[in-house]
N, C-alpha and C positions, 0 to 999 in steps of 0.2 A: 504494500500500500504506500501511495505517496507521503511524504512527511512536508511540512510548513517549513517554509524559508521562513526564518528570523528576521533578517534584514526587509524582506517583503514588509511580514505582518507587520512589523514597527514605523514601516512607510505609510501603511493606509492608516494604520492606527494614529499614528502623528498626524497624514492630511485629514483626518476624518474629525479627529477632535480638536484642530487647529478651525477647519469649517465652521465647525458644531458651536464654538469659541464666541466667531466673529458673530454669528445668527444672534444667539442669544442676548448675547449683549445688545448688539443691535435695534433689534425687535423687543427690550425693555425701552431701551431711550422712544423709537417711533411711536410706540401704544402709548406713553405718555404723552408725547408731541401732539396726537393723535386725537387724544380723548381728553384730555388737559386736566388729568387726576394721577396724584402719583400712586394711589390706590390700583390704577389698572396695572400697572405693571406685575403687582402680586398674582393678580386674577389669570394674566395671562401664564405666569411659572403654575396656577392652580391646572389650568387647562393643561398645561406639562405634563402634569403626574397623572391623566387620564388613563391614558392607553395602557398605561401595566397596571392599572388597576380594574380595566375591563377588558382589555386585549391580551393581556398575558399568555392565558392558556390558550386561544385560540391562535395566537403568535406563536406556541412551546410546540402546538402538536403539528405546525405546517414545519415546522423546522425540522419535528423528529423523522418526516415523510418524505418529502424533497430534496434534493440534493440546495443545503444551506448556503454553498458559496453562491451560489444564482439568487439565494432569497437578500443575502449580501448587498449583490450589485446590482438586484433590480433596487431597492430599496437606494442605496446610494446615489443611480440616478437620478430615482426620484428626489432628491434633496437637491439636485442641481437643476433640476428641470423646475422643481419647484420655485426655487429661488431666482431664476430666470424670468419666471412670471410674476413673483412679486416684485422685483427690480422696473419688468416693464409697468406695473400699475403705477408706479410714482413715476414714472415717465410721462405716462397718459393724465395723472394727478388724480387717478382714483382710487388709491389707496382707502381705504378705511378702520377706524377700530374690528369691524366684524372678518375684517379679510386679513389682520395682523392675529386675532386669536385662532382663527381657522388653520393659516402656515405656521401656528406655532402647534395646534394639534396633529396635524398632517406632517411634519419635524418631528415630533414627540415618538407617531408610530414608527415611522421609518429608525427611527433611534433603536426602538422598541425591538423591532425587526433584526438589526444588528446585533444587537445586546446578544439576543438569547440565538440566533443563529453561528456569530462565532463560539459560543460557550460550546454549541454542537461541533460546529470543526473543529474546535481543539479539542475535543474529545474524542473524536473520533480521527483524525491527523496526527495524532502525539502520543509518544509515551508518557506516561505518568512522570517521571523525571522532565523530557522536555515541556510536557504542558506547565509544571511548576514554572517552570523558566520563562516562557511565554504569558502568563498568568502575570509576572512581575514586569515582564516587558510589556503587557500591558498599560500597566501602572505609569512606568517612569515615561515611554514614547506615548500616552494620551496623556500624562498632565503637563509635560510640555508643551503637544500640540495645544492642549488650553490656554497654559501664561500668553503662548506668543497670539491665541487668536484674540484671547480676552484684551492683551495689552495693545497689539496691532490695530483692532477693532473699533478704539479710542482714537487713536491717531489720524485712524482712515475715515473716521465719523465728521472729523472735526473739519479735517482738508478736504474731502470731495461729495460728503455729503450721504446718506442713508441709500440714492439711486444707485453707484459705485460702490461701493462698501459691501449690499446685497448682494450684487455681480461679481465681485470680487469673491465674496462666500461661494458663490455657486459655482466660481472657475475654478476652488479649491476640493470640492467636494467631486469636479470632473478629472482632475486630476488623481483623485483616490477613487475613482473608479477605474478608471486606467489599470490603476496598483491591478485590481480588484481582479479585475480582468484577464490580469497576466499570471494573477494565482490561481484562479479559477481555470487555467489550462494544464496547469502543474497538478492539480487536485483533482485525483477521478470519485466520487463517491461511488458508494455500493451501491447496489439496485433497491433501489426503494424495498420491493417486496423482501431483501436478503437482510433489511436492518428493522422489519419493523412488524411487530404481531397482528396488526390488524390491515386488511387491505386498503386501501384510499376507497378516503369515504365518500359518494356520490350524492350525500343528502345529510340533513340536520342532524338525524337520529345517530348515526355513525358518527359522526363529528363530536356531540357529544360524551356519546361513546368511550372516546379517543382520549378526549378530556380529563374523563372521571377516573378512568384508569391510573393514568399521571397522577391523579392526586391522592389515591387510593393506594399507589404504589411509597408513595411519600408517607403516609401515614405508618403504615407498616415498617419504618426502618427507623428507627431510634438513632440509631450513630448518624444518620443523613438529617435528621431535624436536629440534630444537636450542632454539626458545622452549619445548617441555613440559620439556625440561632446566632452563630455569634457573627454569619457574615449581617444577618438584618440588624445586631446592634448596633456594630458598627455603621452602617448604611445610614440606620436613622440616629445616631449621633452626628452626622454629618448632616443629615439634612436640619436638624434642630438647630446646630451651630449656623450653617450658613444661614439660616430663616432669624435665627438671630445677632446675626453680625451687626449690620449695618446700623441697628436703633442702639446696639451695647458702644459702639464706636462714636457715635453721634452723641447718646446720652453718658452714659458713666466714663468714659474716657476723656471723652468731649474733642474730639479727633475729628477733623474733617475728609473729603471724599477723599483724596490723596492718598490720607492712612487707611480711609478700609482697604481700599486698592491693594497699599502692599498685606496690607496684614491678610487679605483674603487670597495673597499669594503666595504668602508665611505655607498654605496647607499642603497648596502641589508642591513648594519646598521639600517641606515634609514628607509625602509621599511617593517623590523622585527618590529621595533620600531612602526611604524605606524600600522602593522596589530597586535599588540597587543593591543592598546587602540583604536583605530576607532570606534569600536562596543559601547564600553560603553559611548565615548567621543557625539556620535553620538544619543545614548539613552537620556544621557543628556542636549546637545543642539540644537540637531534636526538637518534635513540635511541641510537646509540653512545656520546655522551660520557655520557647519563643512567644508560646502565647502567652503566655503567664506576663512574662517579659513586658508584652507589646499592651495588654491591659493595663499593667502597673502602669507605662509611660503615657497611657492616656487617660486615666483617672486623675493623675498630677496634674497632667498638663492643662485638664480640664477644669481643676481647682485653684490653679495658679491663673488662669486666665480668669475665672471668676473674680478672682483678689484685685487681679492689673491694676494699676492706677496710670498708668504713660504708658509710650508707643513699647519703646521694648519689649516690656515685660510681655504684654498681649503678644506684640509680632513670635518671640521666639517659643511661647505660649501656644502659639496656633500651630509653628511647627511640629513642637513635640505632639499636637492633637493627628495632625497631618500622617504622622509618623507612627503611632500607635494605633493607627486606623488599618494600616497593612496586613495585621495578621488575617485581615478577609482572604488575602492569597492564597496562605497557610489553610484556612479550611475551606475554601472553594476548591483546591487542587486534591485536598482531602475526599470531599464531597466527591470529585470528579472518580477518584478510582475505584470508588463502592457504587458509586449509580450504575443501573442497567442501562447497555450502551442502545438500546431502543428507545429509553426514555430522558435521555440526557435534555432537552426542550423542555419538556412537558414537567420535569423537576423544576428545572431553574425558574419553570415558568409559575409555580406555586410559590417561590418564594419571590418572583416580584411584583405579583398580585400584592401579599402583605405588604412589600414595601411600598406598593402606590397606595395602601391604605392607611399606613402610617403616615406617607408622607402630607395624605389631607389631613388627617389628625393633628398634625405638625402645625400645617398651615393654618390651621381653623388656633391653634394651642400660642401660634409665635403673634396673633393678633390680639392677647386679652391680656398680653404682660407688657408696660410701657412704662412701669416706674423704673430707677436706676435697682429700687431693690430687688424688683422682681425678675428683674432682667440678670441679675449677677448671681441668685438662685437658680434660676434655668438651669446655668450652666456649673453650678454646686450639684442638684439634683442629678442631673448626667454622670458628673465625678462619683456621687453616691451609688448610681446605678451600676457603672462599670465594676466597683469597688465588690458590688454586691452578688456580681456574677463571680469574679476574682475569687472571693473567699467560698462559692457554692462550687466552683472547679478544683481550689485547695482543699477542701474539705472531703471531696467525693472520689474514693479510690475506685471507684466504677468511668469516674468519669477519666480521671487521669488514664487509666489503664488503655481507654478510647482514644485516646489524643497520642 
């Protein structure tokens, strides 16, 4: 069977989230410009978390069926095709709020789409060894692609305007189709019927079918809910922090847009940093002491950004959150070599249903906190939480013995 070029996947994975970068960013400033409430901008990251929260499973099970590298790059094009036409609406001056939430929905799935389609080719392209390795080149080649699109995205906003800027996203995202494309010749998948127990389904009732399986299958493994456990804490520690940056930097720091900027660049920091040593850190202490490790430095980091009072302390504060967030590698490469290689989709795709329902939780949860104190609690409560998984993992020779 073929095996993934490195150098490839880390090219689409850098233009795909250098893309991904520039959009979002983007399409927060326009929906504001837009609609003239800095409240849309929330609503629009609300419509974000949509699709893994209803599209998931149906996303998980066309993945486990198809050959994924084509679910890939159709999906890819669509982001540039997409973005092609939102470029020309501001051309023609018809942009709207209802047509910036719409490409951010139709963004969202395509994301969506990706997500859980490469989780399927690396699992089924890699050894358990190289997917580790992959997994973490994940990490460090998409959060770079983000600094430079998120930072770029600024630059390019400001000199040529949101028409340019959009076009430019979309030359980037044809560019990582290209990648896309030229792995997709290198990669033969298996025949659909040789990877997969149920035949393609021609109607609802199969579909569903297909579905429940996946989640049925999920239930039934303990060791498999226990790594999608610590990857969604991690997940939604992350999504709670960034939902809460911006009003902690503004209020209790009292830091202007400049510093959230870097500080909310403090985390891909951190987590280039972490996907560069994980692999070897983890060779040699093994995944117990790693994860234990990687909670500890996120409970602290979590409690010391609580305390911050100046830029520092928060900046190097968010690294170490950045940083301690990695051990998701560690059990999603776990996760990866106990799932059945039929249902590799359909798994991932159960646990990012929970995340897109946490992540409204989040969002519904990051709007009812707005004093300085409740706002430096958030992120104490977080500290507490990690704290509390930490000492349920020390405590439990059942569980160590898992890890």
């Amino acid at each position: 069977m073929s095996q993934i070029s490195a150098p490839a996947y880390a090219t689409v994975i850098f233009f795909s989230r250098a893309g991904t970068g520039i959009f979002f960013f983007i399409n927060t400033w326009v929906v504001i410009d837009l609609t003239g409430y800095a409240t849309s901008a929330a609503i629009s990251l609300l419509i974000a978390t949509l699709p893994s929260l209803f599209l998931s499973m149906i996303i998980g099970s066309m993945a486990d069926k198809y050959p994924a590298i084509k679910l890939v790059l159709f999906s890819e094009c669509t982001r540039c095709l997409t973005l092609l036409v939102y470029a020309s609406l501001f051309v023609m001056d018809r942009a709207s709020p209802a047509f910036a939430y719409s490409i951010s929905f139709l963004m969202s799935i395509c994301a969506e789409i990706q997500l859980l389609s490469w989780r399927v080719i690396l699992a089924t392209f890699a050894t358990h060894e190289k997917n580790f390795k992959l997994n973490a080149l994940s990490v460090t080649s998409g959060q770079a692609g983000v600094i430079i699109g998120a930072t770029g995205s600024g630059m390019l906003f400001v000199a040529l305007g949101p028409t340019f800027t959009i076009a430019i996203a979309s030359t980037i995202f044809w560019v990582s189709s290209c990648c896309i494309a030229y792995m997709a010749k290198a990669l033969h998948s298996p025949c659909a019927s040789a990877i997969t127990k149920i035949s393609t389904p021609n109607h609802l009732v199969a579909h569903l079918r297909s579905i429940l399986e996946g989640f049925q299958y999920i239930t039934q493994q303990p060791r498999l809910i226990g790594y999608y456990l610590l990857i969604l804490l991690n997940t939604n520690i992350l999504y709670m922090s960034n939902a809460l940056l911006a009003p902690f930097v503004k209020g209790p720091l009292n830091l202007n847009a400049n510093a959230y900027g870097q500080i909310d660049a403090a985390y891909s920091i951190g987590a280039i940093i972490g996907g560069l040593i994980i692999v070897k850190l983890t060779q040699r202490l093994g995944t117990l002491k790693i994860t234990l490790l990687g909670l500890t430095t996120l409970a602290l980091s979590l409690f010391i950004f609580a305390q911050s009072e100046a830029f520092l302390l928060a900046f190097f504060s968010y690294i170490g959150i950045g940083l301690g967030c990695q051990t998701s590698i560690v059990s999603l490469s776990h996760a990866r070599r106990i799932t059945d290689p039929t249902l590799h989709g359909r798994a991932y795709a159960t646990l990012n249903t929970l995340t897109g329902f946490f992540g409204v939780l989040v969002f519904i949860l990051s709007t009812q906190f707005t004093s300085h104190e409740e706002l430096r609690n958030m992120f104490e409560y977080q500290a507490i939480a990690v704290t509390t998984v930490l000492l349920i993992i020390g405590a439990s020779k059942k569980i160590k013995d898992s890890l």
